[in-house]
Structure formats: C-alpha cells, structure tokens
N, C-alpha and C positions, 0 to 999 in steps of 0.2 A: 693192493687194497681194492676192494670190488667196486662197482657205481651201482645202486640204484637204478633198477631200468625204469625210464619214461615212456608213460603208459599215451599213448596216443590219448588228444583232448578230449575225444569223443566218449572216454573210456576211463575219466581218472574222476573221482569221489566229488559231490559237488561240495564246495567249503561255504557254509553258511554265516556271516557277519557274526559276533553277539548282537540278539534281540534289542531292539531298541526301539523305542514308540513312544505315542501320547504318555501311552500308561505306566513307562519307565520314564518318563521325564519331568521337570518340574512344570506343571500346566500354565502355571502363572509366568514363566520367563518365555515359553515358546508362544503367549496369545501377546506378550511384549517386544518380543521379535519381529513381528510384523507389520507391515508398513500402513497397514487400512488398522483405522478403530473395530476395536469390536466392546461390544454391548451386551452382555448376557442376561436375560431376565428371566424370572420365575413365573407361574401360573396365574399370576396376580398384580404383573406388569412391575414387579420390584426389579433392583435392581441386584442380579448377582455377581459378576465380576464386570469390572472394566479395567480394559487394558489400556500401559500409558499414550500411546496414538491417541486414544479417544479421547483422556486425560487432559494431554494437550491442546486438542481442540475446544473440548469442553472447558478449560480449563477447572476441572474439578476430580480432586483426587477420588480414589476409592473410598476411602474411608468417610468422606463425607455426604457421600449416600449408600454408601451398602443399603440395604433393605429398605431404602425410598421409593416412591412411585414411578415410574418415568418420567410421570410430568412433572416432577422436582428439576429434572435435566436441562430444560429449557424452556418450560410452560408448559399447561396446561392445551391454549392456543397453537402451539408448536405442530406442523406436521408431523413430525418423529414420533414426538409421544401418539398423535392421530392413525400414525401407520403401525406402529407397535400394538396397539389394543386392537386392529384391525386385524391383524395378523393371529393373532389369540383367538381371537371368535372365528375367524373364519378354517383356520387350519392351512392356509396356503397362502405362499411367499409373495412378496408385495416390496417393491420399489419405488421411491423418488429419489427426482433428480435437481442439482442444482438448489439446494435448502438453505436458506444464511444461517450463521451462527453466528450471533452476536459475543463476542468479547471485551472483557472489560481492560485487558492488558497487550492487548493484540489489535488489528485489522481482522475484521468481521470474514468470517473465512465459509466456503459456498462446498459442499460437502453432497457427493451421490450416497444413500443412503438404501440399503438393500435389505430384507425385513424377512426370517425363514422361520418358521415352527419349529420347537424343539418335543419330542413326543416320549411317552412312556413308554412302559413295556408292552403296553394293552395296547397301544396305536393312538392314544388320547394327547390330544396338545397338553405340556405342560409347560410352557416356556414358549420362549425366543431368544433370536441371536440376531443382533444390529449390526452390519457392518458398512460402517463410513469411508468413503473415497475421496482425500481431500481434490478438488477440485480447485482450489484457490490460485496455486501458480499457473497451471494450465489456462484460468482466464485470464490471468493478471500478463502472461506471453502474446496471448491474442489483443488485449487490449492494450501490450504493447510496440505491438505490429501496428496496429490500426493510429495509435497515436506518432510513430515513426512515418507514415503516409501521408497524413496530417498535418505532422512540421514539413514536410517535405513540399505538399502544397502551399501551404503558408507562404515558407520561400519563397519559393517559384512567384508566388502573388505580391510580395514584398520588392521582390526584385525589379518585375515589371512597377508597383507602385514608385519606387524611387526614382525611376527614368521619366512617369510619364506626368508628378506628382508637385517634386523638388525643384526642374528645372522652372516650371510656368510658376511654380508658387515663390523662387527667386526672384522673379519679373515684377511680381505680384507685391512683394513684400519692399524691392527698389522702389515701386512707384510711391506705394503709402508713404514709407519715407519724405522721400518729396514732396508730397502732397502736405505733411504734416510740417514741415518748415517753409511750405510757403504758404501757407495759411493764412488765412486776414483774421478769424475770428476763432475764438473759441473751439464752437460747435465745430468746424472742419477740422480743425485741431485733431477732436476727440473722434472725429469718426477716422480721422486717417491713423491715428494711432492704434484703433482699435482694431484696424487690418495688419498693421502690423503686428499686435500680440496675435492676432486670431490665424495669422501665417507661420507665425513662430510655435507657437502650440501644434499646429496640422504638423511642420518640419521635426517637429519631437516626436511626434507618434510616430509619423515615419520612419525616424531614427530607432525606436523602441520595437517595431517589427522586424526591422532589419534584423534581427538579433537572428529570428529564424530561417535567416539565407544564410548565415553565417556558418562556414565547414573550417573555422578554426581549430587548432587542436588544444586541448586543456593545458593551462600552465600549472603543470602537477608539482606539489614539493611538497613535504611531510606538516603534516596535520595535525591540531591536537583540535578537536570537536569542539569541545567545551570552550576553549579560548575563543574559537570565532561566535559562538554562541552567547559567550559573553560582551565581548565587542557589539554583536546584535543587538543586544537587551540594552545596551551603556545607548547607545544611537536613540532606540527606542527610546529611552528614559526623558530626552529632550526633546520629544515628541512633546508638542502642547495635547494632540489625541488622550494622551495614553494618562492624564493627569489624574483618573478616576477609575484607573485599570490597576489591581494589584498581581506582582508577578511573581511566580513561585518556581522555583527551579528542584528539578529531578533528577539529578546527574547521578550517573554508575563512576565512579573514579576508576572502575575498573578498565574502561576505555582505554586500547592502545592507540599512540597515532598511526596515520594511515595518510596515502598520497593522495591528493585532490587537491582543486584548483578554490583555494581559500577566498577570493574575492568572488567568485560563480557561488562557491556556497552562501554566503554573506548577501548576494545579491537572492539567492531562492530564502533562506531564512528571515529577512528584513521584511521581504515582500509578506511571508504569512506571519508575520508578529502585526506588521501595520493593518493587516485584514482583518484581524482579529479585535485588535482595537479600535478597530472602525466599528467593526459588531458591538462594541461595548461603549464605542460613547455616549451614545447618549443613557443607559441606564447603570454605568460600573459593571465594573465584577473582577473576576480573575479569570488570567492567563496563562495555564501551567506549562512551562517546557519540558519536557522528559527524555534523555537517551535510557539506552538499554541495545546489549547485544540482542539478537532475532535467531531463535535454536529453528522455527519454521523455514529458514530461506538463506538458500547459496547459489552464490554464480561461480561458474566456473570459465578460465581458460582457455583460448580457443587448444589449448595444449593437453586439459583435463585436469588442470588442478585447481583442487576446490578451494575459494573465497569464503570468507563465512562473511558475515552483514552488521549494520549495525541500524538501531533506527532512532531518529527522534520525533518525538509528535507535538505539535502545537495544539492545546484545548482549551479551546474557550467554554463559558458560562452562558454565553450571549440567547440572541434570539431562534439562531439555528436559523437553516436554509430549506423549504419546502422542495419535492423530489424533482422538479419541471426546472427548479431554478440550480439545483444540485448538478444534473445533468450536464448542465450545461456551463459551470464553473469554471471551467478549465480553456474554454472556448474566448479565443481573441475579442474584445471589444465587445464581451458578452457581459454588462454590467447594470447592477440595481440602486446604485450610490449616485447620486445626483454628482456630478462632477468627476466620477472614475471613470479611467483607460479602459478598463475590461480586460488590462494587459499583466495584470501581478499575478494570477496565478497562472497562468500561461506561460510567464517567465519562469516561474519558477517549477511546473513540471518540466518544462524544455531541459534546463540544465540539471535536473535529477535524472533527467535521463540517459542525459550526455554522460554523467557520470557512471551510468551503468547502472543506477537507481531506478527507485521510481517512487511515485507520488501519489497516496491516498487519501483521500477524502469522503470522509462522512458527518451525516450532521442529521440533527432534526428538532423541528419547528419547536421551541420552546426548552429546547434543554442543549443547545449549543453546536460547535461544531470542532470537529477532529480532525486534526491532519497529519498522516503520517510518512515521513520521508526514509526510505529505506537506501543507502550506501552501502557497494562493497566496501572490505576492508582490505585496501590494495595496499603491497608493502613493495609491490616492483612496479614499472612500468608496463606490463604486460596487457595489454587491450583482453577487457572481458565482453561477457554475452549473458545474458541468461541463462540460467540452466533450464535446459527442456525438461526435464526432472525434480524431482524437490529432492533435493541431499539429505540422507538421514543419519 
C-alpha cells in the first residue's frame, strides 16, 4: 500500500483555522471576559453596553441604565462622567488615574480609568468607550507593606518601652504603696494612691503595645464567624455604653467555617463594636454587623492555591470621622475620646492582618462610619500572602 509523499514544509498548502472573530462571536460574553470594565457610550454620553467587570465595580447592572446619561453612573460631579463628555467634544483619548468609587455593598474601590473616541464612517465622533483598571488591590498590597513596617517599628519601640518603662515604674509604684500605708492623713493617702493607679494604668498601656512585638503564632482551630460575632454582640449588650445603641445583624448562613484564632478575632471584633458605641453615645442610633462572601478579593498560597475571603463590616449611624482625623485611626495612641488608649483600632488592624486580612475603614462627618474586615477562608493550615493579582 503506497504512503503519501511529504512535501517538504516550505512547500506544503497553508491550513487556514475556521474564521473566527468579533464578528463571529457573542460580543457580549467576550467584553465579560475581560478583566478591566468597559463602558460603551453613544454620541449623547448614554449608556450602551456595560460589561460585568464594570457592573461590579459600579455595582449597577445593565439594565438599569441602558440609555442613561453617564452622569447617572456616579454623578454628575464624578470625574468619569467629566472625562467622558470630554472625550466626546474633543475627539481624543483622555485618562485618569486613581478615581474612587463609592459603594454601597463593598469597600470603596480606586479605579484607572481610560476614555477613547468611538467614530463613524465619516471620521465623526460618535461615541466612546470607558475602560476601568481596578486599582484597589494593588493599593490595598502597598498599604500593606507599609503597615507591616509600621507594626514592625511599633515593636521594636514597644520592646525598648518595656525595659526602659516597667522596671522604674515597679520602683515607682512599691514606693506609693508605702507611702500610702504609712500615711498620717488623708490627703497623703490620696495622693499616694493616686500614683499608684496612675502606674498601673501607664503598666497596662505598656502591656497593650506589647502586643505588637509579639511573633507568636496564631492559635488556629475551626471557626464558625457568626458564633464569635455573636459572643461579641452578647459582651457588648452588657456594655452600660451601648444602652441607647440598637443592633442589627446581617449574617449570610451561607458562611462555611474556616481556621482562625477565635479569641484574636473576638479581641479585633469587640474593639470595633465598642468604637462604634462610643460614636453613638451620646446621640443613639444603630450598629449594623454584616458578613458576606467578597467575589473582588483572594489570597493565595505561597503554593498557588487560591483562598477565596469573606468579609464583615461594622456600621454605624454616628457622627462620622473628618478625613485628618480618619487618617490617622489606625495609629497607636492617636485618640479624640477624652479617656481613650488610641489602642483599639490599632489592635485590631494588627490581628486582621496577622490573619492574612485586612482592615478598612471609611466614614464621614455626619453620616457615620464603616468598617470593613476582610478574612481568608483557610480550611488547612497553610500560611497565606496576598495575592499580587486580583483573582477573577
């Protein structure tokens, strides 16, 4: 039986794919395919498609703005809408960078935003095309860098504080003793006493910095969220604070457990329930808890397998935090409460992020404040990292 002779490569028919393109495809599953939002509009700044990326960020489906303005998207005041109608009159591509986007279900998420002409047959603008770069993780890894430096200095400052702090203020605190049992009157009584609370108070702050010299490792053992969230709220409840705070819980049942160190969480969760009620004592309101899975954000393994997240948020009613004082939140012994540490939420971003977390916050002046704690959902023991990437 014969063989077919082979035709040398240079020499043999070229085999063309079947055709396959935009134009054979479904246009709407290939602009959902990809990982940047995109934004299509008309000659009139309407809206013609949006793909789900952008969806997500915006959180707003298609359907509920097809044929809206742009500035339905996110104002009027919005750069985006400002760069879109820019873009339209002028006939040439236009960029920002770094834009927030407020959400109402999410952490406010900071998006590069790139703005191209779409044109007729005649060469005339009739359109544009939006495309968003979520930029959110990528700052939220650098500001978790910088807050890893942070605690690390802390330490270091903690450490030297205990040696050079604890031992004189021991000395310090024997004496007033003494002084206050040999006492002849009252008045000496009360001043030596009052060196000793005012040593014992200094010995506790000390002790509550400490925390961030501390390289112990998490006492991990399975989790159910809600339960420690509940324990939280039951503590809170016999709070005299919280007497004029009503509290409202959001829970997904859908929650699986997950490994973490249940008394670390309990200590970051308490801390921002009592913040929050602090905010509200003196005018009331409510305190909403909320979990929910997080489809935006996964950590991965130093091995490559993907974590998915979960998050809960603390929201208050309150007075809100102006942006000078917002800043600066998170910062040791940075406090505006007449008799606070400055140490609760310091605590409590340290251990979200020991756990592979991390901890946001936003607020503002007169309409309350947010905070949102993001967990992987570890089912082994495996040490994570962030992911340099956002997993989609």
């Amino acid at each position: 039986m014969g063989t077919a002779a082979r035709l040398p490569l240079a020499h043999r028919p070229a085999v063309h794919p079947p055709r396959s393109s935009l134009l054979s495809r479904d246009f709407r599953h290939v602009l959902d395919a990809l990982q940047a939002g995109v934004i299509v509009l008309d000659s009139l700044a309407r809206v013609e498609e949006i793909n789900a990326p952008a969806s997500r960020f915006l959180e707003l489906p298609l359907e509920s703005v097809q044929g809206a303005p742009v500035e339905r998207l996110l104002g009027a005041d919005h750069a985006m809408a400002r760069l879109a109608r820019t873009v339209l009159v002028s006939g040439l591509s236009a960029q920002e960078s770094d834009l927030r986007i407020e959400r109402r279900h999410d952490a406010d998420a900071l998006v590069d935003v790139a703005a191209s002409p779409l044109f007729d047959h005649r060469g005339d603008p009739n359109g544009a095309v939006l495309v968003l770069r979520d930029r959110t993780l990528q700052k939220r890894l650098l500001q978790l860098e910088n807050e890893r430096e942070r605690f690390q200095g802390i330490g270091q400052m903690a450490t030297g504080l205990a040696h050079e702090i604890k031992n004189p203020l021991g000395g310090i605190r024997g004496a007033a003793e003494l002084l206050a049992r040999r006492a002849t009157d009252d008045k000496g009584r009360e001043i030596a006493e009052l060196i000793v609370r005012e040593s014992t108070r200094i010995a506790a702050l000390v002790d509550d910095l400490m925390v961030f010299a501390r390289t112990d490792d998490l006492r991990l053992r399975t989790v159910n969220i809600h339960e420690v969230l509940d324990g939280v709220l039951a503590l809170l409840s016999l709070d005299a604070q919280a007497a004029h705070t009503q509290v409202e819980r959001s829970f997904d049942p859908s929650l699986p457990e997950f490994l973490a160190d249940a008394d670390r969480l309990t200590q970051v969760f308490l801390n921002l329930a009592r913040n929050a009620v602090q905010a509200l004592e003196k005018t009331g309101g409510k305190l909403t808890v909320t979990t929910r899975m997080t489809l935006d954000h996964r950590v991965t393994t130093p091995e490559g397998r993907l974590v998915p997240t979960l998050a809960v948020w603390f929201e208050d009613d309150g007075p809100g935090m102006p942006d000078d004082v917002l800043r600066q939140a998170t910062t040791p012994f940075f406090t505006k409460r007449v008799g606070g540490t400055g140490l609760g939420l310091a605590v409590a971003d340290y251990w979200a992020t020991r756990h592979g977390g991390a901890l946001h916050l936003s607020s503002e002046v007169g309409k309350g404040t947010r905070v949102r704690v993001t967990l992987p959902l570890r089912r082994s023991e495996e040490p994570v990292r962030p992911r340099g990437e956002e997993a989609r």
